[in-house]
C-alpha positions in Angstrom: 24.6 -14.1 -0.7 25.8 -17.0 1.0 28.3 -19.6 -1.0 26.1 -22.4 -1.5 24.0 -19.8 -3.3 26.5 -19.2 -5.6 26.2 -20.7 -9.1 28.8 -22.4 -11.2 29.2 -19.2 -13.0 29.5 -17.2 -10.3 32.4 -19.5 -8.8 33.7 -19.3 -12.5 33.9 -15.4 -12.6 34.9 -15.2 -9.1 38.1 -17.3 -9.6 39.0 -15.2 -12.8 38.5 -12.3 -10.1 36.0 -10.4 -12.5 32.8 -8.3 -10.8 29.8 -9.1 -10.9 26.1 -9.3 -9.0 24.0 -11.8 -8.3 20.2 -10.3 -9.1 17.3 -12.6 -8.2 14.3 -12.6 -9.8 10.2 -14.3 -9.7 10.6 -17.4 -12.0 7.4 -17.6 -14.1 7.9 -21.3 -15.1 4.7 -20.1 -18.2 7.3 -17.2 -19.0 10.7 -17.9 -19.0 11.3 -15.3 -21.6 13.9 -12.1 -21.1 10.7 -10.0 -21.5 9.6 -11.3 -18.4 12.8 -11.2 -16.8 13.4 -7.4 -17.9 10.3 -6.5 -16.2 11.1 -8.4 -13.0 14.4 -6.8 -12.8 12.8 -3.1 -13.8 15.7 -3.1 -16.4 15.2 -2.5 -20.4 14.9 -5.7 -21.9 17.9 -4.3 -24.6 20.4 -5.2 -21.2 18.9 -8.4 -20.4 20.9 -10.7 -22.9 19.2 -14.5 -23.6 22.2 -17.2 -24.3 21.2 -19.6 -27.6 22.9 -22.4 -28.5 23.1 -23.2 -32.3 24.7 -26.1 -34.2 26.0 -25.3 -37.5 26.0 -27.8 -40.8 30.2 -27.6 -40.5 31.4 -26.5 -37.1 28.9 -27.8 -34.5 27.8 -25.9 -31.7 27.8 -22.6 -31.1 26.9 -19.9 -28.8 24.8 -16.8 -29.3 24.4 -14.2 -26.6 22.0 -11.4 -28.0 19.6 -8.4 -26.3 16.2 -10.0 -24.9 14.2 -8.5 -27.7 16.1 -9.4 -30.9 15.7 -12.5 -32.7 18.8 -14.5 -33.6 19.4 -14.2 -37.6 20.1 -18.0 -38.4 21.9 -17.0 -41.8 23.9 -14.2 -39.9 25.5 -16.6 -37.3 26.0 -19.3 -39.5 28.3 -17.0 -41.6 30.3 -15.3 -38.1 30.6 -19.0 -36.9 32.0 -20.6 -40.5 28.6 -22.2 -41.7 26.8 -22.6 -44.1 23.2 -22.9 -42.1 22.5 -22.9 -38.6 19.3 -23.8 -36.2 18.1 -23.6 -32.8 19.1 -26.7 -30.6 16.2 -28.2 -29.6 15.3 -27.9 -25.8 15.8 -31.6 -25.0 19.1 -31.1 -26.5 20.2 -28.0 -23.9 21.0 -29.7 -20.5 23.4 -32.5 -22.5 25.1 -30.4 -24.6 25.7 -27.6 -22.1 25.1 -28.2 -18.6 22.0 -25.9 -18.6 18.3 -25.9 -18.8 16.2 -23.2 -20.7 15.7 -20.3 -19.1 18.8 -20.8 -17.1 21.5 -20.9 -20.0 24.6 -18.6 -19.5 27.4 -18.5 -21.8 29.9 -18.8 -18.5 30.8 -22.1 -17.9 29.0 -24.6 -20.4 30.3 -28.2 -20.3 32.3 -27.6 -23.5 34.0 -24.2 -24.3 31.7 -23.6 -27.8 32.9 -20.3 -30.3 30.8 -17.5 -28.7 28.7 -14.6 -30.3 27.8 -11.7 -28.3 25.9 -9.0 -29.7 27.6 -5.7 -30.1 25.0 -3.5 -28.7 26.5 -5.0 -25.2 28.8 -2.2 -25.3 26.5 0.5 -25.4 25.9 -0.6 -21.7 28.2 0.0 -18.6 26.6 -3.8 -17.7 24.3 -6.2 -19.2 22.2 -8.7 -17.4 22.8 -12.6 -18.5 21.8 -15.8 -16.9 23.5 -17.2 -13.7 22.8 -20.7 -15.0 19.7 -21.3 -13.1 16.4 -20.0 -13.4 15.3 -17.0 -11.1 19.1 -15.5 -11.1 20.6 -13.0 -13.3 24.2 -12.0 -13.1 25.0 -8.1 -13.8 27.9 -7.7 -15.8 30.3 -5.6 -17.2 30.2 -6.6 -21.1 33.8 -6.1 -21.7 34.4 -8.4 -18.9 31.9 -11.1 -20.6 33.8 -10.6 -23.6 37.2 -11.2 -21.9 36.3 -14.2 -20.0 34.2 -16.3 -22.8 36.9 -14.7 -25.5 33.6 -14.0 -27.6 33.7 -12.3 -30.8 31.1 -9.5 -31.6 27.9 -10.2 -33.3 27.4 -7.2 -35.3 23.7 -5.3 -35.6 
């Protein structure tokens, strides 16, 4: 992969010297969803983690980084992340507040460093796929290593 390739988050991991791959993938601009992302890849969609931003009614934003096919528990997160309630950014809200557009949100690099989330079941996995902060790239990770470098916490099942 040549440098000017390279994503902000890749730079990012490569300076912490943590591995990782680069995976490219057919952008469906109609279906930007980790289903269709899983199936590009050939990978279960369980190890292709989607990155959602939240704002909370006390703490503000707030990061949650959870298996393709799961659905973030709003009441759940807000209590990990000190709130009361929580809710979905809305899209127009993505790029400004982090850096990223939808379907090319990772957790790696954000314009702000927001409290992180990733769900536990990452550690079933010896890697876990997660966005390269574009659309059409994934980056394979080791989760342990995405834990380390965001300094998540675990979202529990």
């Amino acid at each position: 992969m040549k440098p000017e390739q390279k994503t902000n988050a890749a730079r990012l991991l490569d300076a912490a010297g943590i591995a990782y791959e680069l995976i490219p993938y057919q952008v469906d601009e109609e279906h930007l969803d980790a289903g269709h992302v899983a199936a590009q890849l050939g990978e279960d969609i369980e190890q292709v983690f989607k990155t959602l931003v939240l704002r909370g009614d006390k703490n503000g934003f707030f990061v949650c980084v959870i298996p393709g096919n799961f659905e973030v528990d709003l009441k759940l997160a807000a209590r990990l992340s000190g709130n009361k309630s929580a809710e979905m950014i809305h899209v127009k809200e993505l790029l400004p507040t982090t850096g990223y557009i939808r379907g090319g949100c990772t957790p790696i690099g954000m314009k702000k460093k927001f409290p992180t989330f990733i769900h536990e079941s990452c550690l079933l996995y010896d890697y876990i796929y997660i966005s390269a902060g574009q659309r059409g790239l994934q980056i394979k990770i080791n989760p342990q290593d995405l834990l380390d470098y965001t300094q998540a916490e675990l979202y529990p099942l």
